[in-house]
Each structure stands twice: as structure tokens, then as C-alpha cells.
C-alpha positions in Angstrom: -18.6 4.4 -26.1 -16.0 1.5 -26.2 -12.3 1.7 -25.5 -9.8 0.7 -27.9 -6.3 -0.8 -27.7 -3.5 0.8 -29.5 -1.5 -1.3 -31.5 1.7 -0.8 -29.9 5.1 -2.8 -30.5 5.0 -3.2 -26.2 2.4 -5.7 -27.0 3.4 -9.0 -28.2 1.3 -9.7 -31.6 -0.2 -13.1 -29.9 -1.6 -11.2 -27.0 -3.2 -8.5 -29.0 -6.1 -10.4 -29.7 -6.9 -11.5 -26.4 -6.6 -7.9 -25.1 -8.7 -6.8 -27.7 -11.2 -8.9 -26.1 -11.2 -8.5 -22.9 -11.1 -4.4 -23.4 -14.1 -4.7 -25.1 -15.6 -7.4 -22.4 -14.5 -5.1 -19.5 -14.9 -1.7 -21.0 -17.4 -0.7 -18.2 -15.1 -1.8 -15.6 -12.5 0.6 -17.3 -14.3 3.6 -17.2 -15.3 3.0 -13.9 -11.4 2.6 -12.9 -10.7 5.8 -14.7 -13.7 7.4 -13.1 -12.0 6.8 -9.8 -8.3 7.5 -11.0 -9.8 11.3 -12.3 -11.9 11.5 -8.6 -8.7 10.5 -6.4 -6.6 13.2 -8.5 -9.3 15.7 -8.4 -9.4 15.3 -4.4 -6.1 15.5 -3.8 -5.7 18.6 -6.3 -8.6 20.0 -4.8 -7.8 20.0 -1.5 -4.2 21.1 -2.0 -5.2 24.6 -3.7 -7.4 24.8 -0.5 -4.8 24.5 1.8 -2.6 27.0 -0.5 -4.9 29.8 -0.4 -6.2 29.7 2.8 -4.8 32.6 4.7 -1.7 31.4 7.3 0.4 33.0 9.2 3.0 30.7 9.8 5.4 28.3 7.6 3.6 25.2 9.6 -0.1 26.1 8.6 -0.8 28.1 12.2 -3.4 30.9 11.8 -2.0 33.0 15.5 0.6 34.8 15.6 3.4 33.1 14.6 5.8 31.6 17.9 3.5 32.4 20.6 3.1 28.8 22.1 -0.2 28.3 19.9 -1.5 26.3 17.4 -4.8 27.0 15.2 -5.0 25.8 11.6 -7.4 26.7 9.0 -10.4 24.2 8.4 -8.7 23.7 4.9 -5.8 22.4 6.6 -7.4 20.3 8.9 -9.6 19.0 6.2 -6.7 18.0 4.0 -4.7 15.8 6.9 -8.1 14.2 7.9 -8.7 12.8 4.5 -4.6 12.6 3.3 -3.6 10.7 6.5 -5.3 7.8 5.2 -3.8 7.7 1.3 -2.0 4.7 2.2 -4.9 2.8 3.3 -7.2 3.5 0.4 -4.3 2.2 -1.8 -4.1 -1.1 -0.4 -8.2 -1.0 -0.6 -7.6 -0.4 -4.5 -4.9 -2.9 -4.5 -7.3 -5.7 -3.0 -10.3 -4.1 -5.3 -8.2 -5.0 -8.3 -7.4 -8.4 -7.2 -10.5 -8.9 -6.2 -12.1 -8.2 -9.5 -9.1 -10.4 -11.4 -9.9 -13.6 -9.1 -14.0 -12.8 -10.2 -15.4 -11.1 -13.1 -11.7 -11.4 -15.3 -10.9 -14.8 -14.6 -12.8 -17.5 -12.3 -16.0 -16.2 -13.8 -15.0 -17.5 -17.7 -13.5 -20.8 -16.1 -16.9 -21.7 -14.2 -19.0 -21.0 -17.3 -17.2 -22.7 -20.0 -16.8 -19.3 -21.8 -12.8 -19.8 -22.0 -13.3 -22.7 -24.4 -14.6 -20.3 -27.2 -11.7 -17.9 -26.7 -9.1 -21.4 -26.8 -10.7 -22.6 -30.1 -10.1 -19.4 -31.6 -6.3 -19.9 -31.8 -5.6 -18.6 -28.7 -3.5 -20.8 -26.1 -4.4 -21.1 -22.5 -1.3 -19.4 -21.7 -1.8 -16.6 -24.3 -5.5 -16.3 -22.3 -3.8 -16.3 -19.0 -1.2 -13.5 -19.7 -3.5 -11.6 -21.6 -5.5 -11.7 -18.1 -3.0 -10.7 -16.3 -0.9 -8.2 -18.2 -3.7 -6.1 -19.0 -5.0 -5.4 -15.3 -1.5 -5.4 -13.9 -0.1 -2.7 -16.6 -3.0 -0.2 -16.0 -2.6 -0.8 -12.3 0.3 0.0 -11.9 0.1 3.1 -14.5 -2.6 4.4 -12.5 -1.1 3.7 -9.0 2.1 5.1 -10.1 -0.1 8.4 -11.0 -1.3 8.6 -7.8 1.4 8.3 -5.6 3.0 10.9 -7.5 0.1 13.6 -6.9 -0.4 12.4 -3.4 3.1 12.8 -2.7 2.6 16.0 -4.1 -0.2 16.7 -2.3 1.1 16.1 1.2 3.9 18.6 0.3 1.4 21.4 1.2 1.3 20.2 4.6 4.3 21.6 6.0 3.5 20.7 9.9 4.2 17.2 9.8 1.9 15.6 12.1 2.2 12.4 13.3 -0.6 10.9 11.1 1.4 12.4 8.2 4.4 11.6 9.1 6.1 8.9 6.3 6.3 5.8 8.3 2.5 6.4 9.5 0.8 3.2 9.2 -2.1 5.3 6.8 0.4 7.1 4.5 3.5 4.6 3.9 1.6 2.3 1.5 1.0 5.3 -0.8 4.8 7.0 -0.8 6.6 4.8 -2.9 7.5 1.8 -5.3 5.8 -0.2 -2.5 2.4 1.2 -3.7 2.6 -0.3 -7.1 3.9 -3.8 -5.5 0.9 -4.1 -4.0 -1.1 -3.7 -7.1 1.1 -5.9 -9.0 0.8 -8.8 -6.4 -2.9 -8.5 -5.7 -3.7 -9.1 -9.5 -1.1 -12.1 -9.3 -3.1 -13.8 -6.3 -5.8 -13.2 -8.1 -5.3 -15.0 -10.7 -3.9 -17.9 -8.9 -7.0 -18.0 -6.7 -9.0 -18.0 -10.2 -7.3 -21.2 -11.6 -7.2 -22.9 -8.4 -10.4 -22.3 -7.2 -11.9 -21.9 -11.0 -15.5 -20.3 -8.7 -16.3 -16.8 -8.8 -17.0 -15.9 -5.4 -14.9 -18.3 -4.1 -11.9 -17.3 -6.0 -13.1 -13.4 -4.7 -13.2 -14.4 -1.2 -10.0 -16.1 -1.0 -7.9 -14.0 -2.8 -9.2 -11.1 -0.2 -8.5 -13.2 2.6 -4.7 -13.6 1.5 -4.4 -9.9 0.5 -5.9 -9.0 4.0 -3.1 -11.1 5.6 0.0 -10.2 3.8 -1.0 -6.6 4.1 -1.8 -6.8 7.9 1.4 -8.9 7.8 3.7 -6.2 6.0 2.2 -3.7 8.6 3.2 -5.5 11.8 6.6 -6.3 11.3 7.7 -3.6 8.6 10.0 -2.4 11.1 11.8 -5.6 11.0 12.6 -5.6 7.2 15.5 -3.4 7.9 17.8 -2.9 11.1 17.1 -0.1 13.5 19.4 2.3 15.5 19.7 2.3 18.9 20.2 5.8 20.8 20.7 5.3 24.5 20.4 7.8 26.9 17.7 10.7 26.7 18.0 11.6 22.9 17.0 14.5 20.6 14.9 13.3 17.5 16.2 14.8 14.1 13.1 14.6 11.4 10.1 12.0 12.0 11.8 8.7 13.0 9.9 6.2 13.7 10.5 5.0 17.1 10.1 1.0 17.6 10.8 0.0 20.9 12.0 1.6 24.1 13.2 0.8 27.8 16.5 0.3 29.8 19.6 -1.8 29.9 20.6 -3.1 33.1 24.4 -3.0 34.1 24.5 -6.8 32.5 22.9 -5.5 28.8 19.6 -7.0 29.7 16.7 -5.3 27.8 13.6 -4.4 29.8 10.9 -3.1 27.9 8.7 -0.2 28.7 5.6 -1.5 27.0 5.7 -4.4 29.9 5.2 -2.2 32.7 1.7 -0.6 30.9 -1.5 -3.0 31.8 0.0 -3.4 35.8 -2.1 -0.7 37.0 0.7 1.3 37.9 0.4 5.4 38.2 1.9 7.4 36.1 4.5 8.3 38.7 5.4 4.5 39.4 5.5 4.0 35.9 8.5 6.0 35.4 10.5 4.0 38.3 8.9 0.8 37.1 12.4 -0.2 35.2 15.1 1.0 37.4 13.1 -1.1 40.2 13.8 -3.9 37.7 17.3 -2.8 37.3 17.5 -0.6 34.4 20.2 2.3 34.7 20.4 3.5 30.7 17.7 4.6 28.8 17.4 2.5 25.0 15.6 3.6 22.0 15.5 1.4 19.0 13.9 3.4 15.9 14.4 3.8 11.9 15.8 7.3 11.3 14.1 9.8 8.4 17.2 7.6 6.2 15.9 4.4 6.5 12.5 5.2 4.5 13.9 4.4 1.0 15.6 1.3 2.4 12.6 -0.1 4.0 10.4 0.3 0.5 12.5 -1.2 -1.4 13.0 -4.3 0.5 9.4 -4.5 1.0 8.2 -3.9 -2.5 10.9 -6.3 -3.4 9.1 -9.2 -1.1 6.3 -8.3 -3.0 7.3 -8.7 -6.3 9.1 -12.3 -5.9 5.6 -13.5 -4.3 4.0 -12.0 -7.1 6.2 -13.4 -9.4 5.6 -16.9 -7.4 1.9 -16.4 -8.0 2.1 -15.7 -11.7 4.4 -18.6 -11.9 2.0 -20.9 -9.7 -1.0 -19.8 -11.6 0.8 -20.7 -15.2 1.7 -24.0 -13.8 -1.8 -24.8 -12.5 -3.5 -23.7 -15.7 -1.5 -25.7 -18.3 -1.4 -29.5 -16.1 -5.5 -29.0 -16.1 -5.8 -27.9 -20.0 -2.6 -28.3 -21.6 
């Protein structure tokens, strides 16, 4: 069984060859990423109709009777969040899967065998090669990834309760809600392929390009909070939705911050914790934290960060490939 390219006016005639090729080359690899793509739907499907007819009291998922200062869900529930709180890390997984096997089997691979030079005396350019490479993988990616945000986003829907590993800024679910999803995607397949030319060995190219995903990932998940401004409540303050609280601590009549956070580790007990600031000074209680609004501003910056360092990969990677070959 082999796949087959449609001739589509989306593809520019000179890259239809070189697609053609590398479909058939790959086809394994493509089943095996639609294999997954039908799995991850089928899961999140799956355990959505669970949730939905499982008997529940309550609008929030609770089994007892409703109000009563109680909280039992069904397995199915419980199930569901277990496996859905960490969507957004098994996206940026795929993402560094997919550049991962760009760098490798696509790209480095052909340049450390000599392979490419069949493909380039066939009338097709090194650049025609190159894009073909990259197009190809960084279409379907981000077709598929688009897919599954969409049923994860509706599969989390079901889960009315809104935990706090479900909640949308949750380090494990974030990746997966939005535009930044397919970002990720787009730039692992771009690093990848810079890795590929500049490295031009297979598990070399592999290892580095998962070493730069790792770190712009971890990266993005340490100071996300920072890609946009936060609001500051002061005083004791009722939350409205899931914010996502960043820092917190007391002002002292001057405007000096001091920070709960360095008043843990001192050994203190929990009573002397809570008089560990006003001993320092502090008189009104701060709270910096991105409000349920800020969500849509935050993915887009970040999957606009993204992009341009894809886009300086991909140009990087062009740049490389024609000063070595032309």
C-alpha cells in the first residue's frame, strides 16, 4: 500500500517531483504518523463519551448529593483528567518527534550517504530538495496538530470541574489549546532541518536538534508569564475564573516588594510564616497574576516568537545549503 500525492495547484509544479519522492521514500513513516493521529483522536473521543455517560449528579462531575461539602467523581472522570492534564506535554513530545525525524531519516541521513546527488542530477535544485523537505513535514504537521487541538479542546469541555491540572495556563495543557501548538510543530521541523545541513550526520543532527527543542520549550515554560504584563490585586482578593497567579507578597509603606516565596526554605512554621513579611515590613498584601483574559494574548505572542525563529531557521538552513552546493 503506498500513498499518493494529489496534484493540487497549492503545490508549486517544481516541488511536485521531489514530494513525490519523498512520499514514496517515507510512506511507512506516514502511516505510522496517521496511525498515531487516529489513536490520539480515538482516546480523546473515547474517554469523552465515558465521562458523558457515566452517571453524575452534579454540573461539576460529583457523584453525592449535590452541595453537601463533598466531592466523589466517577472513575471515568478521574480517568479522563489523569490522562487529558498532560495533552500539552505529549504535543511538545510530537513536536520534538517530528523534528527529530526531519534532522535524521528526512534530511541529514541523504546528506551523509551521498543519496542527494541522484535527486540533484535529476533536475531538481538543492533548494527545490530543501523545500520539498521541509514543506512536506511542516504542512502535515501542522494539519494534524491543528486536528488535535481541536478535539482535545473539545474533549476537555466534558470536564466541567476545572481542576487545577486542567486549568488553561496548566503547564501540561497550555501547549495543546491553541495556535501555539502548531508553532511548535512548525519550528521543530525548521531546526531540524538546520541541524541536518549544518551537521549533515544522522544522529548527530537528531541529538542536537532535540537538545535545542528541549531548551526553547523548557525556555517558553519558565518565563511564559513574562511574554505579556500581569495585573496586580492588592489586598485579600477574590479570584474570578482560573487566573494564573505569578507572584505574591507585601508592599511596605515605601513600595518595596517582599516576596513570599523567600520566606519558604527558613524553617519557619506555618504560623511564623504568615508574620514572616510584616516582620520585614510589609503592611499590603500584592498579587501579580494573568487573568482568564490574558490567555489569547499570551498564545499569540508566543506562537509568534515561534514562528520568526522558525522562519530564522528555514532561512539559516537555505543559506547554509546553497554556499556548500550552490
Amino acid at each position: 500500500m503506498s500513498l499518493t500525492v494529489p496534484r493540487v495547484r497549492a503545490v508549486p509544479a517544481e516541488l511536485r517531483a521531489p514530494v513525490r519522492v519523498l512520499v514514496h521514500q517515507h510512506r511507512r513513516a506516514l502511516w505510522a504518523a496517521c496511525a498515531l493521529l487516529v489513536l490520539g483522536i480515538a482516546l480523546v473521543v473515547g474517554l469523552r463519551i465515558w465521562v458523558a455517560t457515566s452517571y453524575e449528579r452534579c454540573a461539576d462531575g460529583d457523584t453525592t448529593r449535590c452541595g453537601d461539602g463533598t466531592y466523589l467523581p466517577t472513575y471515568a472522570r478521574t480517568t479522563a483528567e489523569t490522562f487529558l492534564a498532560d495533552g500539552g506535554t505529549a504535543v511538545l513530545v510530537l513536536a520534538g518527534l517530528i523534528g527529530v525525524f526531519v534532522a535524521g531519516p528526512l534530511i541529514a541521513r541523504e546528506l551523509e550517504n551521498g543519496t542527494f546527488r541522484f535527486v540533484w542530477a535529476q533536475s531538481v535544485s538543492p533548494a527545490q530538495w530543501l523545500a520539498a523537505r521541509i514543506a512536506l513535514p511542516a504542512a502535515l504537521a501542522a494539519a494534524g496538530t491543528t486536528v488535535l487541538v481541536l478535539v482535545y479542546q473539545w474533549g476537555l469541555s466534558a470536564l466541567r470541574g476545572d481542576t487545577q491540572d486542567l486549568g488553561r495556563y496548566a503547564s501540561g495543557v497550555y501547549p495543546a489549546l491553541g495556535p501555539t501548538a502548531v508553532a511548535y510543530v512548525l519550528l521543530a521541523v525548521a531546526v531540524g532541518a538546520l541541524c541536518a545541513v549544518l551537521v549533515r550526520r544522522t544522529l548527530l543532527s537528531m541529538g542536537l536538534t532535540a537538545f535545542i527543542l528541549a531548551i526553547v520549550m523548557l525556555g517558553f515554560g519558565k518565563r511564559r508569564h513574562e511574554l505579556w504584563p500581569t495585573v496586580r490585586a492588592l489586598g485579600r482578593h477574590t479570584w474570578e475564573g482560573s487566573p494564573w497567579v505569578v507572584e505574591t507578597g507585601m508592599l511596605t509603606p515605601s513600595g518595596r516588594e517582599l516576596y513570599w516565596k523567600d520566606c519558604f526554605g527558613l524553617g519557619l512554621s506555618p504560623d511564623e510564616h504568615a508574620s514572616c513579611l510584616t516582620d520585614r515590613g510589609g503592611v499590603t498584601l500584592f498579587t501579580d497574576y494573568h487573568p482568564a483574559s490574558h490567555f489569547w494574548p499570551l498564545q499569540l505572542v508566543e506562537s509568534a516568537v515561534l514562528l520568526a525563529l522558525a522562519a530564522v531557521a528555514v532561512t539559516v538552513a537555505f543559506r547554509v545549503l546553497r554556499r556548500r552546493h550552490g
